[in-house]
PLY file of the C-alpha trace (Angstrom):
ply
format ascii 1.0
element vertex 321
property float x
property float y
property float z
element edge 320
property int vertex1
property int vertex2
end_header
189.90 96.80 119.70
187.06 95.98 121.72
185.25 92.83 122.57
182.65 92.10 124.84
181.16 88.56 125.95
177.87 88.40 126.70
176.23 85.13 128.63
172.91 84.50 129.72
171.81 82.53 132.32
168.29 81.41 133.17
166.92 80.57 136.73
167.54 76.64 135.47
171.27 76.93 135.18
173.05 75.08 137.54
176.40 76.97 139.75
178.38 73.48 138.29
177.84 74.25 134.63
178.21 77.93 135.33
181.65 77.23 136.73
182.29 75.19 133.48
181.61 78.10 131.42
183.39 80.48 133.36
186.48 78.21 133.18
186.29 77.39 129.41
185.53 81.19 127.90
188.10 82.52 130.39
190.89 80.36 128.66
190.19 81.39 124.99
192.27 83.32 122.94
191.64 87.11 122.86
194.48 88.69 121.38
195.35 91.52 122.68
191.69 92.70 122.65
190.12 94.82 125.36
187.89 92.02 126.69
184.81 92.49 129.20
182.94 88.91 129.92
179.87 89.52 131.43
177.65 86.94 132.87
173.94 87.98 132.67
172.32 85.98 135.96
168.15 86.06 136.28
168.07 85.33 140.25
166.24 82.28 141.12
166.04 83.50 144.78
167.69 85.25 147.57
169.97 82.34 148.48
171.18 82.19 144.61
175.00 81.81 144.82
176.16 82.12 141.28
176.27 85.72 141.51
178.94 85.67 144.08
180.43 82.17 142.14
180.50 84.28 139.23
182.54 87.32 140.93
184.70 85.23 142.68
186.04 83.61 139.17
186.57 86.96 137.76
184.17 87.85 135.55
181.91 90.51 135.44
177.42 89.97 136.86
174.24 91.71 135.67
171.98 90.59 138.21
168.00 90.32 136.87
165.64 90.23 139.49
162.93 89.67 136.89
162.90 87.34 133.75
161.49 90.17 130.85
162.15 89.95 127.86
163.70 85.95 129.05
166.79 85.40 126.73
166.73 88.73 124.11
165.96 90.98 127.65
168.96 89.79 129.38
171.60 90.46 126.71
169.67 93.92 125.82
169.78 94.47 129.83
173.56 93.97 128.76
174.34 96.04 126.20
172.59 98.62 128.34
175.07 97.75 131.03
178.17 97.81 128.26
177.43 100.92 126.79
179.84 102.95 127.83
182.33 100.41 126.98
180.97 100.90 123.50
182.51 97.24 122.09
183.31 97.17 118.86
182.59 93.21 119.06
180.53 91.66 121.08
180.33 87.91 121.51
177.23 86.14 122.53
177.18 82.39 124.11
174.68 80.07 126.43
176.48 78.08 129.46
176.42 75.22 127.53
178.41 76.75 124.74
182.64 75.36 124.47
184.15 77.00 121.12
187.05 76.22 120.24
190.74 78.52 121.92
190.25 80.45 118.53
186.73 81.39 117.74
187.27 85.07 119.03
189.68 85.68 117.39
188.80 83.89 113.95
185.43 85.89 113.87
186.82 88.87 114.53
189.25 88.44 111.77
186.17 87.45 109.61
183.97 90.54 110.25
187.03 92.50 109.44
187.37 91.42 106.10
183.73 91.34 105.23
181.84 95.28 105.44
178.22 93.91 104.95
178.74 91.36 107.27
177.14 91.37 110.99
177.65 88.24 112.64
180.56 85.44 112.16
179.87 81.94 113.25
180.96 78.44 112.65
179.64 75.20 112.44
178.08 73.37 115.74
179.03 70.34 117.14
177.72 68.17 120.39
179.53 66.82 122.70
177.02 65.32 125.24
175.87 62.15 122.82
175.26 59.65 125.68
171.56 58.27 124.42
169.69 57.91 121.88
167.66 61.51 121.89
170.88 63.40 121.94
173.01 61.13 119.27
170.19 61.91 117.27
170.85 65.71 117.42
174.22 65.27 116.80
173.29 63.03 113.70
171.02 66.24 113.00
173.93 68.90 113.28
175.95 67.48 110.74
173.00 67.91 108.65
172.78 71.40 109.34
175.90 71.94 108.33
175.88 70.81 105.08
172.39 73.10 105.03
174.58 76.14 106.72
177.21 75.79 104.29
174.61 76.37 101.26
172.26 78.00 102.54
172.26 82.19 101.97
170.27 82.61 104.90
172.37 82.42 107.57
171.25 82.00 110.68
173.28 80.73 114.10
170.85 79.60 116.59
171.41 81.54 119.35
173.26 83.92 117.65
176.11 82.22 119.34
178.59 84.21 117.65
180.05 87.50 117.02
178.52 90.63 115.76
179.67 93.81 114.80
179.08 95.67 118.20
177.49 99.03 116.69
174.62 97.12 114.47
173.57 94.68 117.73
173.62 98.15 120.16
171.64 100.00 117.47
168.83 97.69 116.68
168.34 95.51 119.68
166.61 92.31 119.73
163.08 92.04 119.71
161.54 90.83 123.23
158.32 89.72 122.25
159.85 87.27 119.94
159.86 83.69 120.72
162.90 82.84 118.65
164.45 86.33 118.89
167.95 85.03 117.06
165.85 84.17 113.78
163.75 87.43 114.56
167.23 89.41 114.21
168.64 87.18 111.49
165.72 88.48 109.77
166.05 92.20 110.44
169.46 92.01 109.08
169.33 90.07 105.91
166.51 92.12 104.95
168.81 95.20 105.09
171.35 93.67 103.24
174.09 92.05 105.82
175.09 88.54 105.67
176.09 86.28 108.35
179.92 84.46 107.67
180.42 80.82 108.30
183.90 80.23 109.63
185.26 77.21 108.34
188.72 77.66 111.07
186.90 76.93 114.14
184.19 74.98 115.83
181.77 75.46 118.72
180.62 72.40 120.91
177.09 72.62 122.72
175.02 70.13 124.65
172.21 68.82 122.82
168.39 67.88 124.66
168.28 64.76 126.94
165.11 63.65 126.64
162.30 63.88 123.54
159.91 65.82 126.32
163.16 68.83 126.72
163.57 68.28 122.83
160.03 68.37 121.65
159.90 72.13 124.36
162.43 73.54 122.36
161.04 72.59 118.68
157.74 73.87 119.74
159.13 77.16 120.82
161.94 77.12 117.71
158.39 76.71 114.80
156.32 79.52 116.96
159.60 81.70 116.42
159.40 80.89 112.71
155.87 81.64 112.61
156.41 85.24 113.75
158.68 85.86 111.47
156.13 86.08 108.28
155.26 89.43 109.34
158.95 90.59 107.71
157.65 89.34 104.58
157.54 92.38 102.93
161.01 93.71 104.35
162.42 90.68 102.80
161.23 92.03 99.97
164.32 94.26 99.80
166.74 91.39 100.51
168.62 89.54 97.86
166.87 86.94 95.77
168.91 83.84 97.02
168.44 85.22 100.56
164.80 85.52 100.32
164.97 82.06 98.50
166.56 80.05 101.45
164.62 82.36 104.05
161.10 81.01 102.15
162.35 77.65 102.33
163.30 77.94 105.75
160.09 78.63 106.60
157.93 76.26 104.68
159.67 73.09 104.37
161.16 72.67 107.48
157.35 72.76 108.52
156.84 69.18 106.97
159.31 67.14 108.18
157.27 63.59 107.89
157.70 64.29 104.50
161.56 63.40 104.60
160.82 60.27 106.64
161.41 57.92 103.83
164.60 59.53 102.56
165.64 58.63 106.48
165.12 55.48 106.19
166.72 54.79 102.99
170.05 56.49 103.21
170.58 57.18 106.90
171.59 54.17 107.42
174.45 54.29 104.71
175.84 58.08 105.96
175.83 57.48 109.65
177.70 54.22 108.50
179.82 56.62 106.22
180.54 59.46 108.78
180.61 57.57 112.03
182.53 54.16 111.19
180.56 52.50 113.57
177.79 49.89 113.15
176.32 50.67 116.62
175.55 53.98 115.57
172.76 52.98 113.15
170.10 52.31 115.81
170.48 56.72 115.42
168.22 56.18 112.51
165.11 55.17 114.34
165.70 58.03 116.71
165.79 60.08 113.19
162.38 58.20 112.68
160.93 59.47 116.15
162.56 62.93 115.60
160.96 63.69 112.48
157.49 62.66 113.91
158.02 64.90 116.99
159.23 67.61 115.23
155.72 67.29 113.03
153.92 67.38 116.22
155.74 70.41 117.68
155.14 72.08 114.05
151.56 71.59 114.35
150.88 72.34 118.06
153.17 75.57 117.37
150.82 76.81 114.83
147.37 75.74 116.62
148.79 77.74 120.17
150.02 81.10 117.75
146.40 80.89 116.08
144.96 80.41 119.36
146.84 83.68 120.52
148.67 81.58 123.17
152.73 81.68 124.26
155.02 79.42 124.47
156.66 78.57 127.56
160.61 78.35 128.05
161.17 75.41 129.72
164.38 73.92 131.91
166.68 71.58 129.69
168.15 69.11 131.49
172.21 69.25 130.87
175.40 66.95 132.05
178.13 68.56 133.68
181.12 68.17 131.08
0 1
1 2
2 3
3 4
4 5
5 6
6 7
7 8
8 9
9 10
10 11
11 12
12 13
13 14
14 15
15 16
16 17
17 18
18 19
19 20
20 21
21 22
22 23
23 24
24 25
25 26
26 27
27 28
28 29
29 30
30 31
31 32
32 33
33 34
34 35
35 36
36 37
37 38
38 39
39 40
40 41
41 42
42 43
43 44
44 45
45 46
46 47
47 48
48 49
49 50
50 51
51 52
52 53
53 54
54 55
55 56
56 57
57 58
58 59
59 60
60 61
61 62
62 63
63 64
64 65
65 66
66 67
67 68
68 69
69 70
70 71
71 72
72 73
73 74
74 75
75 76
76 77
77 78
78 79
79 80
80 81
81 82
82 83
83 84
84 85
85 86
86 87
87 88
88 89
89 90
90 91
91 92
92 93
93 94
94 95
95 96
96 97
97 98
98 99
99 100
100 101
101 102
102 103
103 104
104 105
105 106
106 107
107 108
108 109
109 110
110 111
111 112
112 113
113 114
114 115
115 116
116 117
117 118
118 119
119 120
120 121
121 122
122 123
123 124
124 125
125 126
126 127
127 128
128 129
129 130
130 131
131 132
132 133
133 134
134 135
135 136
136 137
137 138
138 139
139 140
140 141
141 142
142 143
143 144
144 145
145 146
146 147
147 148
148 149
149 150
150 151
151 152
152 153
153 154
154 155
155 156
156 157
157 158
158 159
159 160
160 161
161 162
162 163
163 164
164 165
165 166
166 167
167 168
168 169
169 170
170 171
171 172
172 173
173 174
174 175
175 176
176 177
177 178
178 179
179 180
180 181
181 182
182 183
183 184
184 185
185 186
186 187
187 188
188 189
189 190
190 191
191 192
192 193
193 194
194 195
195 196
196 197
197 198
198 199
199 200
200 201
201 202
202 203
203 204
204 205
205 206
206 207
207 208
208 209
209 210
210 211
211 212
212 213
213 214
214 215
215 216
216 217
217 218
218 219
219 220
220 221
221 222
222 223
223 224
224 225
225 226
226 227
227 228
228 229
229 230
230 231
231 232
232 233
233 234
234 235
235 236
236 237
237 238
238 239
239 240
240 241
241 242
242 243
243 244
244 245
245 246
246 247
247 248
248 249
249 250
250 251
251 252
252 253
253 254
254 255
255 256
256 257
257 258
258 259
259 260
260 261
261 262
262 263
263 264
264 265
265 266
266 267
267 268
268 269
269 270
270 271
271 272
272 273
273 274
274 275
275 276
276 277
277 278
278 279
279 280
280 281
281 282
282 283
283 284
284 285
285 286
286 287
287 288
288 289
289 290
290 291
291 292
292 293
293 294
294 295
295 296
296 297
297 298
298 299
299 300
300 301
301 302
302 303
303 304
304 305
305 306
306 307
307 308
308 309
309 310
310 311
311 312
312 313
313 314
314 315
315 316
316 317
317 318
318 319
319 320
């Protein structure tokens, strides 16, 4: 069998957390898999070492000289690059992403026992919870979890994952698209696959540092969402409970001042519950500040795709774990 890794890297990537990755998805477990890792590099300039960083630790470079297509060009640049290895797996992280020894091979088992299935997953974690903006994602997370768990949408943000190698070669993600993991999420659940949650592993990923990098990312996350109406009709052909959670998805997530009172009555009692400590309750007016930014971003998101305008990828800034 197989399996290919595919990681992106942006011009903001650091050669430290690059080495990180490198070290931490070279020690999985792959079986006895046919394993390729490929490490997908847009060059910030002709004295960019992680190319040669990235060689020297073994693993295999696709060197961009231009940023098309930013995230969804550089892994199609990839499968471009891996198609004669013709994977019949292919794994997708960021540099930031630290799964657990066993994802690999616990999503591969799960796409094998699931036909209509095209990506396997499992719940996210972060492990960079040093202030308040970033406790508050993780407080967030476990949230989406419980959401994830339910929900019949599923979608993995990032598609950090694995997906069935031919259905990822054969429809390709969508460049224009400013969230192009929802934009394939989409594609698929209107032609009847799934995504699987694996409940047997976990993935770890840094969370935002600051509201500024935080409030970038929402922004850009809502523009994605509002592209994806125009697969309203495709959804059409999707399941009922799919196209249920897929409406909700992108409606009430849209409001999220609404929930601010529900925050401040029963945060307080389930970070109490989950985390065991009292300090962790100041979390709940970063909750408070969260759901106000995420209002703004919501807002400013629609106003710039009525306005015909892009949204910008910006650096986040990360710690070096």
């Amino acid at each position: 069998m197989k399996v290919a890794v595919i990681v992106p890297v942006s011009p903001f990537e650091s050669e430290e957390i690059l080495r990180k990755s490198i070290e931490h998805l070279k020690n999985l477990d792959y079986a006895d898999f046919d394993v390729r890792i490929l490490y997908v590099i847009d060059r910030v300039s002709d004295e960019d070492r992680r190319e040669k960083v990235a060689e020297e630790m073994g693993v295999e470079v696709l060197l961009r000289n231009n940023r098309r297509g930013k995230r969804a060009g550089a892994i199609n640049d990839a499968l471009d690059f891996l198609s004669d290895f013709n994977p019949d797996y292919i794994a997708i992280f960021d540099v930031d992403s630290r799964p657990e020894r066993n994802f690999v091979v616990e999503c591969v088992k799960a796409l094998e026992s699931y036909q209509n299935c095209y990506i396997a997953s499992s719940k996210r974690y972060i492990y960079n919870g040093i202030n308040l903006v970033s406790e508050t994602v993780e407080a967030e997370y476990y949230f989406i979890n419980f959401l994830l768990k339910r929900s019949r949408f599923k979608q993995f943000n990032g598609m950090i994952g694995v997906l069935k190698g031919n259905l990822l070669m054969e429809n390709r993600l969508n460049e224009w698209a400013a969230a192009e993991d929802a934009d394939f999420a989409t594609r698929m659940h209107a032609e009847r696959f799934s995504g699987i949650l694996v409940e047997t592993t976990k993935l770890h990923e840094q969370a935002p540092l600051t509201w500024k990098d935080l409030y970038s990312q929402r922004k850009r996350w809502y523009y994605g969402g509002i592209q994806l109406w125009r697969y309203r009709r495709k959804m059409r052909k999707a399941r009922r409970s799919v196209r249920l959670s897929w409406y909700m998805a992108l409606t009430l997530t849209y409001l999220p001042v609404l929930y601010i009172p529900f925050i401040v009555l029963l945060s307080p009692i389930l970070l109490l519950y989950h985390y065991r400590r009292l300090s962790k309750v100041k979390v709940v007016v970063g909750l408070v500040v969260h759901a106000l930014l995420l209002q703004i971003a919501a807002v400013n998101a629609l106003m710039s795709y009525v306005r015909g305008r892009d949204v910008e990828w910006d650096a986040i800034k990360r710690v070096v774990d």
